[in-house]
Each structure stands twice: as structure tokens, then as C-alpha cells.
N, C-alpha and C positions, 0 to 999 in steps of 0.2 A: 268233739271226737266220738258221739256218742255210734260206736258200730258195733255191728253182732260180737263181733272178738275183743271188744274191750271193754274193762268194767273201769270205775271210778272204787276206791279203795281209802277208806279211812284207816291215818295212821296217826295214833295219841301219842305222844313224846315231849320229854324236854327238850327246845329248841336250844341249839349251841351258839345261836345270834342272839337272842334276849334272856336265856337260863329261865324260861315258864313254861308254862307245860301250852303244849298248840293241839291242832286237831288239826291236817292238814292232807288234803283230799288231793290224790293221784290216782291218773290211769295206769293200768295193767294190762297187758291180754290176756285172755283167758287160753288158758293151757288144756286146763279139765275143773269145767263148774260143777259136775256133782263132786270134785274131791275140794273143792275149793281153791284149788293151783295156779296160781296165775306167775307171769312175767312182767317183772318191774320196767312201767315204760318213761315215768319221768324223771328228774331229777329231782331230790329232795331239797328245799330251801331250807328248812332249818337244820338240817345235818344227820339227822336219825341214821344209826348206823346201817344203810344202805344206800344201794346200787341201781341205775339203771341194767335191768339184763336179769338179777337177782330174782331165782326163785322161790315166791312165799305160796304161802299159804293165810286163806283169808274166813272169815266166817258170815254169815249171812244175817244179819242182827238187827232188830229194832231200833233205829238210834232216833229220837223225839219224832215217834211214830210215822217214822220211813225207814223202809226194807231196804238197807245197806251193807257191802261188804269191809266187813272192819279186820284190818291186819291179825294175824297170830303169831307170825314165827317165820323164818327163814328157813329154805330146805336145802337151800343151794347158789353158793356166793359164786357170782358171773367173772369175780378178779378184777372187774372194772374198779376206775374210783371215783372221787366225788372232790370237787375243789368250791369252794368259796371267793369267791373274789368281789372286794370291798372295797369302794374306790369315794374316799368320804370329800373329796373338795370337786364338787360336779364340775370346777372347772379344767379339771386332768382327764372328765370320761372321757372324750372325744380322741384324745393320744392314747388312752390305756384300751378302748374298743378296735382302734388301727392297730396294735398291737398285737391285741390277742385274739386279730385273726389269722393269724400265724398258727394258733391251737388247730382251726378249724384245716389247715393243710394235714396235721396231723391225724384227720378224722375223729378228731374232740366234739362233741355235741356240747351245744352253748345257749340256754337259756337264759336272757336279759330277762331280769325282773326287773328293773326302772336303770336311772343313769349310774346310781352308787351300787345295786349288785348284780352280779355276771356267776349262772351258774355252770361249770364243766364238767361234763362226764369222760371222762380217763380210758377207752378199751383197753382191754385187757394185753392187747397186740403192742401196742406201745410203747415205744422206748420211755420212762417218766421222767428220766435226765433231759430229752428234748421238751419237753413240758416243761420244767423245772428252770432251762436254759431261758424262754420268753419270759415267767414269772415274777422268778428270783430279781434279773434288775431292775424290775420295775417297781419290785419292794423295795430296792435297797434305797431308789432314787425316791421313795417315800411318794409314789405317783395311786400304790395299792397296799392293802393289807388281802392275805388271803389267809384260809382255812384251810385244813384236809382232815375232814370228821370220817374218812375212809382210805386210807391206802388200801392195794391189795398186797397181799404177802409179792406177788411179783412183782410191783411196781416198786417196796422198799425190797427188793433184790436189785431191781435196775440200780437204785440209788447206790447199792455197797459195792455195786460192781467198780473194777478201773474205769478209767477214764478210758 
């Protein structure tokens, strides 16, 4: 994806899939490079409290002598969220990928990282009860395990709202 508007962005965190500390590199667009502003354009795999859409702020730093933008800080949370989905007996991916492309009618963005994790990004537009409705029984029927290392405040509104 290497283009004029978008940087590659290291972000150091404890990962909420293995509990150790990762270093794991995502694209941004660049917003404003002399402020260092960029727009979160991937989804995070290990859970780091962010969003696709999420505006940081990054810095320009030597990391084992290459000129790299290394995360600082958050300016500005997009309301998006971030799901996890973990699907450990490779023999249910196949019904639990048909499944949740049901996400994608919702305009869910969905990064496969192998057969066992599917990652989701939540707009902010979103009902998360319709998210919720695909998810939910495919956990109960023990098909998936998922995470949510980010709700947005709107999305646990959708949830407290009636039915």
C-alpha cells in the first residue's frame, strides 16, 4: 500500500490474544506529516485500544536504524469498534466465514488473518445489536469465541437500548 498518503505506523502494546508485549505495524493516512496526524486505516490484531478511522498522532523515530513513525497518542476516537473472532477447530471456518458475511452487508470491514482469526471493524453508523445478532449464536453453538478490545460508547448504547 506503499502511497504518497499513507504511512506504515508502529504501535508497541500488550496484545489481548497472547498477554506479551508485540510491535505491530499498520497503515495510516497521513492527515498532516509535519504535525504528525494521521488516520487509523487498519484493523488492529492484537486488540490495542484502537480503531480503524481513529485519530493519532505519531512520531518520527529511529527504530534499529530506520526512520519510522512510531504511535503516541489518540486525538480523536472515530466511534468505530473492533471485534475479534476466533474460530479454534479449523473445521467450523468454512460455516463461521459464510456466516459472517452477513457483517459485510452491514458495511463491517473484515480482515482474515488465517482460518482460526477474522478481524471486524464496527462503523460507527451501525446498529451493534445487528452485529451482535450474527455473532452471538455462533458463540453459543460453540462454532466461535470472540473479543471486543473496543466498543464505542455508541455502540454499548445500541446494546442498552430496547429491543
Amino acid at each position: 500500500m506503499e502511497q504518497e498518503n499513507f504511512r506504515e505506523i508502529l504501535f508497541n502494546y500488550q496484545s489481548n490474544l497472547t498477554s506479551e508485549e508485540v510491535n505491530e505495524v499498520m497503515w495510516a493516512e497521513v492527515l498532516d506529516l509535519e504535525a504528525g496526524k494521521f488516520m487509523l486505516y487498519n484493523i488492529p490484531l492484537h486488540g490495542y485500544m484502537i480503531a480503524p478511522g481513529d485519530i493519532i498522532i505519531a512520531t518520527l523515530e529511529n527504530v534499529d536504524g530506520e526512520q519510522m513513525y512510531v504511535f503516541d497518542h489518540i486525538t480523536e476516537f472515530s466511534g468505530n469498534s473492533v471485534i475479534q473472532v476466533v474460530v479454534e477447530d479449523a473445521a467450523n471456518a468454512a460455516v463461521v466465514a459464510e456466516k459472517l458475511e452477513g457483517l459485510g452487508t452491514l458495511n463491517c470491514a473484515m480482515e482474515v488473518i488465517n482460518e482460526h482469526i477474522t478481524l471486524v471493524a464496527v462503523p460507527f453508523e451501525v446498529d451493534y445489536k445487528a452485529v451482535k445478532a450474527i455473532i452471538e449464536p455462533l458463540a453459543a453453538d460453540k462454532l466461535l469465541d470472540y473479543a471486543e478490545p473496543i466498543i464505542s460508547d455508541k455502540h454499548q448504547d445500541d446494546l442498552e437500548e430496547e429491543a
